[in-house]
PDB file of N, CA, C and O in Angstrom:
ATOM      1  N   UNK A   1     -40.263  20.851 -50.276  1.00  0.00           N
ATOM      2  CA  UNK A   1     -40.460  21.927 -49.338  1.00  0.00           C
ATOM      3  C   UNK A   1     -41.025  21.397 -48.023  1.00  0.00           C
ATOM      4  O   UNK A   1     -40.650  21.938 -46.984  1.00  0.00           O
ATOM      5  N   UNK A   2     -41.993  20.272 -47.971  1.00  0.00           N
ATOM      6  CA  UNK A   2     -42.492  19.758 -46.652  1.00  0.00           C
ATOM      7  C   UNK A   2     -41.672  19.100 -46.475  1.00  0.00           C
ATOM      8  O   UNK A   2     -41.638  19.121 -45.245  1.00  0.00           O
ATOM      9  N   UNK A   3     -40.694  18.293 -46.860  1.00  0.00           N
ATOM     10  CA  UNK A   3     -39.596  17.995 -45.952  1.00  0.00           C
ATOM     11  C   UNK A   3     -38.715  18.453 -45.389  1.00  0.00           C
ATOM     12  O   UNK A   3     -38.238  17.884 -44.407  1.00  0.00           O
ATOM     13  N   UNK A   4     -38.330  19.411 -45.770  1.00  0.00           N
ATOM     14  CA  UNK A   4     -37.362  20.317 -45.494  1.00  0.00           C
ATOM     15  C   UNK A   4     -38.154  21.383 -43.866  1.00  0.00           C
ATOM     16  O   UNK A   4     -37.802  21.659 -42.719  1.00  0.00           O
ATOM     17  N   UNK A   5     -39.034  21.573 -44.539  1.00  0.00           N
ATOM     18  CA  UNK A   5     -39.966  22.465 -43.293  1.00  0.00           C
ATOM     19  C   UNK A   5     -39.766  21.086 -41.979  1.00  0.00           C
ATOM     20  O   UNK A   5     -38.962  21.126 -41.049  1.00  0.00           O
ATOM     21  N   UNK A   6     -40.550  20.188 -42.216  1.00  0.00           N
ATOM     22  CA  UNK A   6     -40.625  19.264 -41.295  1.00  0.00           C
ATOM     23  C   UNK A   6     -38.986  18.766 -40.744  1.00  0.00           C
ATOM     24  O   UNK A   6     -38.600  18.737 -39.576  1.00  0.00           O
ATOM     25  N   UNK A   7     -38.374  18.481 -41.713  1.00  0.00           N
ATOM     26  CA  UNK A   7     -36.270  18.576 -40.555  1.00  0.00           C
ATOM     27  C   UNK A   7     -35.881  19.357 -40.075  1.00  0.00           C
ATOM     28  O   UNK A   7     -35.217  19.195 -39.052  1.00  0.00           O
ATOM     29  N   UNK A   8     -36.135  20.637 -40.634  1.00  0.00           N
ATOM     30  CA  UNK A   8     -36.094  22.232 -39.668  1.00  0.00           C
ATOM     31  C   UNK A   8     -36.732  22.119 -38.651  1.00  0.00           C
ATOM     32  O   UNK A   8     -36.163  22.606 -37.674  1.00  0.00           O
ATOM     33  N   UNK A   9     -37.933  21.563 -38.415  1.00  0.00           N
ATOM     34  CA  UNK A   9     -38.646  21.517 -37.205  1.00  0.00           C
ATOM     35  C   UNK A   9     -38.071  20.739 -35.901  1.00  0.00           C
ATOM     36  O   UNK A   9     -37.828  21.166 -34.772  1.00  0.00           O
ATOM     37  N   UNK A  10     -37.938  19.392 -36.486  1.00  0.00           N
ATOM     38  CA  UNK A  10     -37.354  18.647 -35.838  1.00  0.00           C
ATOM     39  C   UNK A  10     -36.041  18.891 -35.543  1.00  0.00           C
ATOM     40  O   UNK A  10     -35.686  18.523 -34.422  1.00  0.00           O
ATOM     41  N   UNK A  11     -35.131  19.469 -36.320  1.00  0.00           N
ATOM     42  CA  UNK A  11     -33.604  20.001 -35.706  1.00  0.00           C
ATOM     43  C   UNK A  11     -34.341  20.994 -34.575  1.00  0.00           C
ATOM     44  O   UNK A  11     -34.053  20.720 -33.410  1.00  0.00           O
ATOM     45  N   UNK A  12     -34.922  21.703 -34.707  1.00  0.00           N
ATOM     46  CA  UNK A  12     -35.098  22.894 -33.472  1.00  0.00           C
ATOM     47  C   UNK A  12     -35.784  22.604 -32.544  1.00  0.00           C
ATOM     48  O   UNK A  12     -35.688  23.314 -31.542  1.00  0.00           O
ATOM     49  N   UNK A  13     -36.551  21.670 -32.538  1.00  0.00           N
ATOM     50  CA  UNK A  13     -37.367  20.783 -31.367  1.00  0.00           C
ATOM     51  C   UNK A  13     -35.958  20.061 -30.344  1.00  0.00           C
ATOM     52  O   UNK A  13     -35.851  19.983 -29.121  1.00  0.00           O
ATOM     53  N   UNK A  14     -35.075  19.642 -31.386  1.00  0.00           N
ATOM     54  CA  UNK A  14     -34.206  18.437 -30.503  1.00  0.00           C
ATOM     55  C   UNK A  14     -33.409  19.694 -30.309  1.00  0.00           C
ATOM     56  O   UNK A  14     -33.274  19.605 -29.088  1.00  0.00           O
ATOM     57  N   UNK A  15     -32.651  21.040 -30.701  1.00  0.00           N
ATOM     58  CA  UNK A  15     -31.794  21.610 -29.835  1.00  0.00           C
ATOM     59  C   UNK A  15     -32.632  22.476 -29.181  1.00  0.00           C
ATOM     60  O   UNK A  15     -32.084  23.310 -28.462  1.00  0.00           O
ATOM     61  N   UNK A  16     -33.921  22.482 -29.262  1.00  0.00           N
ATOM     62  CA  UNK A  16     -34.441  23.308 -27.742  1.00  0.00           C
ATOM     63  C   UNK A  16     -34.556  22.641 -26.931  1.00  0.00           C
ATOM     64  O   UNK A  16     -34.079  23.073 -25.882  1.00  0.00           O
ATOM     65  N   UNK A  17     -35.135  21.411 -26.864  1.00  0.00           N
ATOM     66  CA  UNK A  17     -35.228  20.307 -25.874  1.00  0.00           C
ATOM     67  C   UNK A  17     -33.624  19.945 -24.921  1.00  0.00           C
ATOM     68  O   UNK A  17     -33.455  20.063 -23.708  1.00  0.00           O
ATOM     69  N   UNK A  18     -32.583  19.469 -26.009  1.00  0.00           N
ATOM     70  CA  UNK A  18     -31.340  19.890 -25.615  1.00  0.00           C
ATOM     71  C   UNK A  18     -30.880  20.780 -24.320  1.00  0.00           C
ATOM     72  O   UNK A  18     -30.171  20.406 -23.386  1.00  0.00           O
ATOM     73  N   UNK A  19     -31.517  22.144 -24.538  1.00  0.00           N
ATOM     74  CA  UNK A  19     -30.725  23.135 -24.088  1.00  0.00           C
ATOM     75  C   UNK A  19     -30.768  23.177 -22.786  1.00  0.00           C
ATOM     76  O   UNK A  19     -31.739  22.763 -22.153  1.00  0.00           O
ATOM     77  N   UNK A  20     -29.793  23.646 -22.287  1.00  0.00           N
ATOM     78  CA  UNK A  20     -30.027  24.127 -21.002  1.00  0.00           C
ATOM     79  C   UNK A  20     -30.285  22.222 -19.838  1.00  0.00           C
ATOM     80  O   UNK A  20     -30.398  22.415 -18.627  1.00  0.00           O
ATOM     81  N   UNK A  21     -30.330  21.067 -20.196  1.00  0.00           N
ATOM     82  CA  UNK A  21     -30.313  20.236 -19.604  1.00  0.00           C
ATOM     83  C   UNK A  21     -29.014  19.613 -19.376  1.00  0.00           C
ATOM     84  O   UNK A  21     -28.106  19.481 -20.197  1.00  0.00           O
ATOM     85  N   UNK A  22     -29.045  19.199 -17.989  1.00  0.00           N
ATOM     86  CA  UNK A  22     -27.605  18.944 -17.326  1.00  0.00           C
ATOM     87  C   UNK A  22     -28.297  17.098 -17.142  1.00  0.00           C
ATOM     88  O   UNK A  22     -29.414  16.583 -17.088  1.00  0.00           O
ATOM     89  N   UNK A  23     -26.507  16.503 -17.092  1.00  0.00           N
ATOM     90  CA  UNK A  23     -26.995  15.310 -16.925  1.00  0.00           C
ATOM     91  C   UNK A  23     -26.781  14.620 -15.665  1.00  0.00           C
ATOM     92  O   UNK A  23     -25.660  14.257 -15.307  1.00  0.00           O
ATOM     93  N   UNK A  24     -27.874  14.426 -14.962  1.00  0.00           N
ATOM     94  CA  UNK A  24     -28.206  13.878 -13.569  1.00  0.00           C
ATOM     95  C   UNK A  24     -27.936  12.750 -13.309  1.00  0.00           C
ATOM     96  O   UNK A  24     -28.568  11.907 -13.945  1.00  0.00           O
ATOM     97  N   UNK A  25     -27.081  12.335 -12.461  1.00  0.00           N
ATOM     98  CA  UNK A  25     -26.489  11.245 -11.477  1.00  0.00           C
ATOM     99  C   UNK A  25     -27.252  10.509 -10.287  1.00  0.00           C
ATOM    100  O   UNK A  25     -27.659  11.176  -9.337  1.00  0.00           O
ATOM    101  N   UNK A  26     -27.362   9.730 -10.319  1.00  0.00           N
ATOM    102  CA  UNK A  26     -28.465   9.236  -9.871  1.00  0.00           C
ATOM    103  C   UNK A  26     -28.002   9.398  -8.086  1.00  0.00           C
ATOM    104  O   UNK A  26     -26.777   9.509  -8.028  1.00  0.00           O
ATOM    105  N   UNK A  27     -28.532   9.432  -6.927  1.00  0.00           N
ATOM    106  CA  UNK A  27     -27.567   8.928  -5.612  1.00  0.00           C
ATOM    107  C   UNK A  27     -27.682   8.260  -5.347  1.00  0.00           C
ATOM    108  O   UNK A  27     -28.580   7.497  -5.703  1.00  0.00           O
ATOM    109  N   UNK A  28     -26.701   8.022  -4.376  1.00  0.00           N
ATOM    110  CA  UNK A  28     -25.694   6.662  -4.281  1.00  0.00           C
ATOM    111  C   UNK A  28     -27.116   5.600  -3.914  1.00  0.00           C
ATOM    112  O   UNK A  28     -28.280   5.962  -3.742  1.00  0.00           O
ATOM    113  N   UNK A  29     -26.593   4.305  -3.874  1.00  0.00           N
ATOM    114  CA  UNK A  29     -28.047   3.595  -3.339  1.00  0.00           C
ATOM    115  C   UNK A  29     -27.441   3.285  -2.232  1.00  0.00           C
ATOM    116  O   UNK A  29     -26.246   3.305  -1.940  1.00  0.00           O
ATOM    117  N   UNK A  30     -28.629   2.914  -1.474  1.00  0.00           N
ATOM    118  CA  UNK A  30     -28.620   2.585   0.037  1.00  0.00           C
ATOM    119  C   UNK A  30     -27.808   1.547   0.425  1.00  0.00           C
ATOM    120  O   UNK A  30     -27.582   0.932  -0.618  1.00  0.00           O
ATOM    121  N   UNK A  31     -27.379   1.135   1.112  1.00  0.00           N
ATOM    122  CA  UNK A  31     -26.704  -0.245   1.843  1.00  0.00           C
ATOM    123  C   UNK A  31     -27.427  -0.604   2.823  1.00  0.00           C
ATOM    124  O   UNK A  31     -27.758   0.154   3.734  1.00  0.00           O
ATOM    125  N   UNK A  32     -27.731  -1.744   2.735  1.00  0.00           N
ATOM    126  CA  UNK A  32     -28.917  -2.369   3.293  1.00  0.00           C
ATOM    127  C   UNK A  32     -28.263  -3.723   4.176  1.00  0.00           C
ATOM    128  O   UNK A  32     -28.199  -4.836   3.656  1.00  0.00           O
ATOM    129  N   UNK A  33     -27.855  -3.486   5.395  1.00  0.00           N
ATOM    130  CA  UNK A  33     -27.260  -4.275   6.596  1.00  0.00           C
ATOM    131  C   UNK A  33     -28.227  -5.341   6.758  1.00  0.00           C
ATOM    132  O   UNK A  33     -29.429  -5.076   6.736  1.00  0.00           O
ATOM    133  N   UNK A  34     -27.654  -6.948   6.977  1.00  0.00           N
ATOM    134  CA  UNK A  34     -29.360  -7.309   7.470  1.00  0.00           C
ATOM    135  C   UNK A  34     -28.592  -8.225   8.562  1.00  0.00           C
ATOM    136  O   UNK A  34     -27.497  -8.606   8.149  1.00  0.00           O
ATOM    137  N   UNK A  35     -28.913  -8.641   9.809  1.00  0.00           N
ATOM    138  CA  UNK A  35     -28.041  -8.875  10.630  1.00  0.00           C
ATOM    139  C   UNK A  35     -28.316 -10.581  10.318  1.00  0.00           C
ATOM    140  O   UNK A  35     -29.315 -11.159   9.891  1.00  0.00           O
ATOM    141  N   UNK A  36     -26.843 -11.137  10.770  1.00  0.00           N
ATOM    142  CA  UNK A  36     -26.909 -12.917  10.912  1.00  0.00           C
ATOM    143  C   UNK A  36     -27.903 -13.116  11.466  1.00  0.00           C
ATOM    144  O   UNK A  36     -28.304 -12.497  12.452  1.00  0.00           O
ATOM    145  N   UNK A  37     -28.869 -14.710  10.479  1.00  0.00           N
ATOM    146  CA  UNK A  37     -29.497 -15.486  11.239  1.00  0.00           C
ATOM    147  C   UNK A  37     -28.742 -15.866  12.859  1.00  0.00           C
ATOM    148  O   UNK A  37     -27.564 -15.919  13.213  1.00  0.00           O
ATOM    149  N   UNK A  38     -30.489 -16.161  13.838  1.00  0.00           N
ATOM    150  CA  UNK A  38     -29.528 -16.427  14.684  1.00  0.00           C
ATOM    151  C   UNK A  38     -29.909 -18.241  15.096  1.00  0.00           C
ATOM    152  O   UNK A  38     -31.034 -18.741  15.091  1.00  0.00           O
ATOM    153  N   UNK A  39     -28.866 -18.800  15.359  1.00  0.00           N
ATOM    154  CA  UNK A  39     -28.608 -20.131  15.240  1.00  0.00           C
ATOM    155  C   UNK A  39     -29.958 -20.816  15.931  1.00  0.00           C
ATOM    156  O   UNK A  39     -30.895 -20.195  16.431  1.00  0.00           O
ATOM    157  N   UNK A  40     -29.821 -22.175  15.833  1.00  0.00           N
ATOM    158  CA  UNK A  40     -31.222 -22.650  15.622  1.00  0.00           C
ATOM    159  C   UNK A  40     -31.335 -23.176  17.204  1.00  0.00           C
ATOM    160  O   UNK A  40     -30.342 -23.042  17.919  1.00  0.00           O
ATOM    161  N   UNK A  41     -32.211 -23.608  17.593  1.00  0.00           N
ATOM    162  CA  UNK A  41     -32.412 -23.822  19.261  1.00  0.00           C
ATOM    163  C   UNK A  41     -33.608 -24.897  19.499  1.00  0.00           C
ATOM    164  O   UNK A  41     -34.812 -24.642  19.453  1.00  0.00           O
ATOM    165  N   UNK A  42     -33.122 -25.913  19.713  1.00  0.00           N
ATOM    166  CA  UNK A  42     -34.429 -26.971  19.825  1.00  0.00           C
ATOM    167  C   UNK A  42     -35.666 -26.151  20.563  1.00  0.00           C
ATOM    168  O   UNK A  42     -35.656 -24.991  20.976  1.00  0.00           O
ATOM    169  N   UNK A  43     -36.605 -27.011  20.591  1.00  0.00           N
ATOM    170  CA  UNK A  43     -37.276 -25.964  20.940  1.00  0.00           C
ATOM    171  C   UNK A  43     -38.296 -27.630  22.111  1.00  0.00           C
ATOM    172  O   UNK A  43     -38.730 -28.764  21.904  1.00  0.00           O
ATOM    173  N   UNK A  44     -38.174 -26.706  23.172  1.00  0.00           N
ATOM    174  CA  UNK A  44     -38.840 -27.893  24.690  1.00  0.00           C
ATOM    175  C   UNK A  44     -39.206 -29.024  24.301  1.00  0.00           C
ATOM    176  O   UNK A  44     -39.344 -29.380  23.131  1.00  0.00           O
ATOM    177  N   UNK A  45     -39.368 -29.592  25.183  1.00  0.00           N
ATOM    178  CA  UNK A  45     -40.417 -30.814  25.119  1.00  0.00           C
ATOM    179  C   UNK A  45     -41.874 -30.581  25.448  1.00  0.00           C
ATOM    180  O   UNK A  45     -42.562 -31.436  24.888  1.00  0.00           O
ATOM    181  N   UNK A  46     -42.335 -30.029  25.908  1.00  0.00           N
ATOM    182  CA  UNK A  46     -43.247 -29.046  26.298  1.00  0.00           C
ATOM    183  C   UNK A  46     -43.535 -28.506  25.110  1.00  0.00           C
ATOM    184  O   UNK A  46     -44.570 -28.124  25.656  1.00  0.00           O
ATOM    185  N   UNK A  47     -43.632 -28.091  23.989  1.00  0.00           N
ATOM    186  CA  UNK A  47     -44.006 -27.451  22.822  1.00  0.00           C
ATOM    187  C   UNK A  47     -44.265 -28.657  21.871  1.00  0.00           C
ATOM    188  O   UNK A  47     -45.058 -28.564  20.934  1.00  0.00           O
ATOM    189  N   UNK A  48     -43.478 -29.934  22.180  1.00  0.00           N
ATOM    190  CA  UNK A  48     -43.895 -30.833  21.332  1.00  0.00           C
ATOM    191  C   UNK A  48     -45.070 -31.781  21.863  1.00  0.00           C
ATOM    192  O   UNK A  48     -45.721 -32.535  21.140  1.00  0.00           O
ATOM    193  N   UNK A  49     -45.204 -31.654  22.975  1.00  0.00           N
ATOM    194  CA  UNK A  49     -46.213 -32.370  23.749  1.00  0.00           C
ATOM    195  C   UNK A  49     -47.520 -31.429  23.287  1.00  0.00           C
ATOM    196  O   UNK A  49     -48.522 -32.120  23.106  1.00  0.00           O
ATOM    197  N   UNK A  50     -47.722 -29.970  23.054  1.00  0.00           N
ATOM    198  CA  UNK A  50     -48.525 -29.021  23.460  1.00  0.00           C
ATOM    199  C   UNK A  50     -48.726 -29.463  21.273  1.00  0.00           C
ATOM    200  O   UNK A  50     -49.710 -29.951  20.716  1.00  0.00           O
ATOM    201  N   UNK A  51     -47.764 -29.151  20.816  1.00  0.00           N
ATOM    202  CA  UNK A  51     -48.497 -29.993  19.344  1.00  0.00           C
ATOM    203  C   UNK A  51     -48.938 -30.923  19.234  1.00  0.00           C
ATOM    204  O   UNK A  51     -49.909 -31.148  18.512  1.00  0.00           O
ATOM    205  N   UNK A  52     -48.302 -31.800  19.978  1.00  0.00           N
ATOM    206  CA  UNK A  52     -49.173 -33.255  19.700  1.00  0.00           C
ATOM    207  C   UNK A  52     -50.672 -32.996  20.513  1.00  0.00           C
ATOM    208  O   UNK A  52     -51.620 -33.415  19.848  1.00  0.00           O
ATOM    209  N   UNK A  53     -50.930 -32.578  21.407  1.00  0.00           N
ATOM    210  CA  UNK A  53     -52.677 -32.067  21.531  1.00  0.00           C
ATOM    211  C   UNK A  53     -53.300 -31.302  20.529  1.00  0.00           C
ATOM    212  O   UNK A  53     -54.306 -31.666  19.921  1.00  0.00           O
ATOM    213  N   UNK A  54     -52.785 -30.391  20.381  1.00  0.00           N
ATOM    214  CA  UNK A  54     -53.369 -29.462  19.254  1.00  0.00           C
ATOM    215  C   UNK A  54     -53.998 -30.552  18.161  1.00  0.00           C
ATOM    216  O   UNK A  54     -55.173 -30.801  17.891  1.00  0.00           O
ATOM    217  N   UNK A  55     -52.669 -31.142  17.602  1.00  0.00           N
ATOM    218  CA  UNK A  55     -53.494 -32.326  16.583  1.00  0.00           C
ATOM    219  C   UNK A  55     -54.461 -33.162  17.010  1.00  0.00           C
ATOM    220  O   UNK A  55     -55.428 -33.566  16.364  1.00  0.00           O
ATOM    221  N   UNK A  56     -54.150 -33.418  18.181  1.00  0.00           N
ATOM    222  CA  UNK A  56     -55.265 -34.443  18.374  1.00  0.00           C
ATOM    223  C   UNK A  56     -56.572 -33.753  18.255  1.00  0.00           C
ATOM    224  O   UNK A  56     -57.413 -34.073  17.416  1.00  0.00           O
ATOM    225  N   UNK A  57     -56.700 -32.917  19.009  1.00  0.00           N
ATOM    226  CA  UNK A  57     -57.584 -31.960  19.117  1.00  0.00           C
ATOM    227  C   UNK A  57     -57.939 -31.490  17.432  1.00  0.00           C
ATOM    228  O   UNK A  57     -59.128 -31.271  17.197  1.00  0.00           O
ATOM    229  N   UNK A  58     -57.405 -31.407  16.813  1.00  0.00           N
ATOM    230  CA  UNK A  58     -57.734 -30.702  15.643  1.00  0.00           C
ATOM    231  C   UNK A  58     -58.268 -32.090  14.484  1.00  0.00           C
ATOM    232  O   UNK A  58     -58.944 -31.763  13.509  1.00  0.00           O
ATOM    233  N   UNK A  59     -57.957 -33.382  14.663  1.00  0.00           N
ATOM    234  CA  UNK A  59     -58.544 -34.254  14.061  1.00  0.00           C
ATOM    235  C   UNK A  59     -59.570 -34.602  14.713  1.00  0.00           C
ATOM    236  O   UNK A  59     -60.457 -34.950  13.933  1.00  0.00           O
ATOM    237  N   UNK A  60     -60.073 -34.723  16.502  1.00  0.00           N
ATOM    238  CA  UNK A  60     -61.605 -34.809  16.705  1.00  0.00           C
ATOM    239  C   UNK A  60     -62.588 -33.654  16.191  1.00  0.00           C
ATOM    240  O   UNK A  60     -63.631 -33.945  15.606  1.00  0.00           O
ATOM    241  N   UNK A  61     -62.217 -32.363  16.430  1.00  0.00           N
ATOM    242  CA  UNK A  61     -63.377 -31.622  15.918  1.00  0.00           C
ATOM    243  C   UNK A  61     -63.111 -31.625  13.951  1.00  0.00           C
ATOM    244  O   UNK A  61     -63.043 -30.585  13.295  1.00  0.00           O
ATOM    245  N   UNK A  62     -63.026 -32.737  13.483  1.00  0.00           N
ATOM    246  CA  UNK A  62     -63.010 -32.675  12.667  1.00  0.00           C
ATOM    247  C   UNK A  62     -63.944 -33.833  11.956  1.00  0.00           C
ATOM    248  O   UNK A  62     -64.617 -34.000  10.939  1.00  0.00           O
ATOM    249  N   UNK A  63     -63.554 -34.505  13.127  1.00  0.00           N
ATOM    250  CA  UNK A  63     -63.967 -36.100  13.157  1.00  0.00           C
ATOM    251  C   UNK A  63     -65.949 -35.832  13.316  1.00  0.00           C
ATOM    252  O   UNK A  63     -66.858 -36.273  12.613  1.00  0.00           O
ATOM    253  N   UNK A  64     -65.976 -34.935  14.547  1.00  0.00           N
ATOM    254  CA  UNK A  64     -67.270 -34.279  14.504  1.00  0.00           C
ATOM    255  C   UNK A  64     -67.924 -33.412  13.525  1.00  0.00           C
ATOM    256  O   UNK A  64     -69.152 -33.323  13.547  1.00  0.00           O
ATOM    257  N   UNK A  65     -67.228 -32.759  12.663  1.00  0.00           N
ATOM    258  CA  UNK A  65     -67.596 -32.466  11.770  1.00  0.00           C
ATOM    259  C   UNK A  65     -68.648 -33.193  10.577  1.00  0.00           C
ATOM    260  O   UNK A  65     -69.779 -33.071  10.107  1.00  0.00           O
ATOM    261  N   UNK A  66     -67.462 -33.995  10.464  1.00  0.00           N
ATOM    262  CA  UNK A  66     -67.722 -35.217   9.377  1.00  0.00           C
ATOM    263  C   UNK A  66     -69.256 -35.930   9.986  1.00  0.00           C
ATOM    264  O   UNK A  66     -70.040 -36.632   9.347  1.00  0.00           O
ATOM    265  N   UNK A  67     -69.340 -35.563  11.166  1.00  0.00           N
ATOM    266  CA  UNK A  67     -70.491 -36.945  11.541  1.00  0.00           C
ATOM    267  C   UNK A  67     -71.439 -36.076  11.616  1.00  0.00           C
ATOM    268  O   UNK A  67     -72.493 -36.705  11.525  1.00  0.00           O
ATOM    269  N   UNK A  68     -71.703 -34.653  11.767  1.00  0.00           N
ATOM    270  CA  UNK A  68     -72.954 -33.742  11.444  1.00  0.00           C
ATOM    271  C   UNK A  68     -73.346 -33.542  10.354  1.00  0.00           C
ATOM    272  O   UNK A  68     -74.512 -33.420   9.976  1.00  0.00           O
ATOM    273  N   UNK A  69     -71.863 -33.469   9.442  1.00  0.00           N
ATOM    274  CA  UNK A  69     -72.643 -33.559   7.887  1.00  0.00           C
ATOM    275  C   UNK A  69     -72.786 -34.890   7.650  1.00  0.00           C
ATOM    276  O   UNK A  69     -73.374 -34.812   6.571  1.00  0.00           O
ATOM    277  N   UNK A  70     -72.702 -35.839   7.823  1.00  0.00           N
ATOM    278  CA  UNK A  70     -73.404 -36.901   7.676  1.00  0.00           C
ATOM    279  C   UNK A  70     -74.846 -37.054   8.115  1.00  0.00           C
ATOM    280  O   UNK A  70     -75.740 -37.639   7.503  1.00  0.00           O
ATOM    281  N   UNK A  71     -74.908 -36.522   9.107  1.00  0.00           N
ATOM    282  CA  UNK A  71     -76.489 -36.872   9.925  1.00  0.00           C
ATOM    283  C   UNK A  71     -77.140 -35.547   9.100  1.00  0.00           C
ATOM    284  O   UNK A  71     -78.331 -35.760   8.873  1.00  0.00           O
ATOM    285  N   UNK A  72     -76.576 -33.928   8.470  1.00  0.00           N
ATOM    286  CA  UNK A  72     -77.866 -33.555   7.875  1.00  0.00           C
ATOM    287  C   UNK A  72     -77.909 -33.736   6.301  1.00  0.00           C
ATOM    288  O   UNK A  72     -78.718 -33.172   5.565  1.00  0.00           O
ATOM    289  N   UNK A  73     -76.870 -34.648   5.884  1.00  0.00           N
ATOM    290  CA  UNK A  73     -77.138 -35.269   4.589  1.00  0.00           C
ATOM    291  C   UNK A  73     -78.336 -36.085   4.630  1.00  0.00           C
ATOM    292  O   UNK A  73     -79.363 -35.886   3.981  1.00  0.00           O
ATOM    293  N   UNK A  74     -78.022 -37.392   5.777  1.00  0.00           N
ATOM    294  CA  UNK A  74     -79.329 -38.137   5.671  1.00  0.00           C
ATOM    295  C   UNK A  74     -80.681 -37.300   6.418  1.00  0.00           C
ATOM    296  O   UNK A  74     -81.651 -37.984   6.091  1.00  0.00           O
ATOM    297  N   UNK A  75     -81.109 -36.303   7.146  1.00  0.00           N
ATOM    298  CA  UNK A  75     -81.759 -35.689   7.137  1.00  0.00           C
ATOM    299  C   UNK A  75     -82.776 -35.026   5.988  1.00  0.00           C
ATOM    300  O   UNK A  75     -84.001 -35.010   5.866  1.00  0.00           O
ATOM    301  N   UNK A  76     -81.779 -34.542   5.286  1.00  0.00           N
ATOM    302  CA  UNK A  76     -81.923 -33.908   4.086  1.00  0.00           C
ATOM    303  C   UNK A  76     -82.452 -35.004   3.002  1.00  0.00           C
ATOM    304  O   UNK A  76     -83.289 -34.691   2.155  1.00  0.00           O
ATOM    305  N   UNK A  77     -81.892 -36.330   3.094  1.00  0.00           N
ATOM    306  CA  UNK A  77     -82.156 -37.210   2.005  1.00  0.00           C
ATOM    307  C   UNK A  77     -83.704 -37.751   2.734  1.00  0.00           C
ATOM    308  O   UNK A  77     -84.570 -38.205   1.987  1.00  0.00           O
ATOM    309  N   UNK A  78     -83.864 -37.685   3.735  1.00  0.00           N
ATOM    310  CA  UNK A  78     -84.742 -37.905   4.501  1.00  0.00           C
ATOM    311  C   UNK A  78     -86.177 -37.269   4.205  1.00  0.00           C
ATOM    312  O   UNK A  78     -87.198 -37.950   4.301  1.00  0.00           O
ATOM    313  N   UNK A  79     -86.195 -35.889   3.832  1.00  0.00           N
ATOM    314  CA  UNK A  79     -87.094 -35.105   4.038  1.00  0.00           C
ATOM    315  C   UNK A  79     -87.523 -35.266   2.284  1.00  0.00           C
ATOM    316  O   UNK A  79     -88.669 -35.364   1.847  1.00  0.00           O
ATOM    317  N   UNK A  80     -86.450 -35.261   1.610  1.00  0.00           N
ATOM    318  CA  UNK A  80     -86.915 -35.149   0.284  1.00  0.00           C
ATOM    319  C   UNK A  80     -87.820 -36.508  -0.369  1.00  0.00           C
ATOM    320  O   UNK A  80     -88.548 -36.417  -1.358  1.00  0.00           O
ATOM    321  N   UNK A  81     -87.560 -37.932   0.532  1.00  0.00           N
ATOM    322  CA  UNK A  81     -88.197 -39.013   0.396  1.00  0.00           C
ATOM    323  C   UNK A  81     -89.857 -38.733   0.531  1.00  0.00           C
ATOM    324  O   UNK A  81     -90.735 -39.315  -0.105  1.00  0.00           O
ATOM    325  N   UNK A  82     -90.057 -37.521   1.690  1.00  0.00           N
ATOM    326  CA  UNK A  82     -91.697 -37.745   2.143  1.00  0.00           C
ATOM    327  C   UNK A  82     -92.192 -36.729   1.430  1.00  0.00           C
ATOM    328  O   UNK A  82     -93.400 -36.493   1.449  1.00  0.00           O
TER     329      UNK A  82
END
């Protein structure tokens, strides 16, 4: 009898659920254009001159870096001696 109760249930669960539902199509998907790369273009002499400073520039303050933490390492090793 509880099985029977319980498949009755479930038949009338799945044709009420069923009813009345239509089956939906999704729309269309988008098309998505993406325009040509555009071709490649050396780029000045003037931009390569203006990198090569940058680096330079970017390995001295670096170079300075290195030599402040050096001087408050030994500072530091300094203070802890006295």
């Amino acid at each position: 009898m509880n099985k029977s109760l319980v498949l009755a249930s479930l038949v009338a669960a799945v044709a009420l659920s069923a009813c009345g539902k239509k089956a939906e199509t999704p729309p269309p998907a988008a098309v998505v254009v993406t325009p040509a790369p555009a071709p490649m273009v050396e780029a000045p002499a003037s931009a390569a001159v203006a990198a090569g400073a940058a680096a330079d520039a970017a390995s001295g303050a670096a170079a300075a870096a290195v030599d402040a933490a050096k001087d408050a390492a030994a500072k530091a090793s300094d203070a802890v001696k006295k």
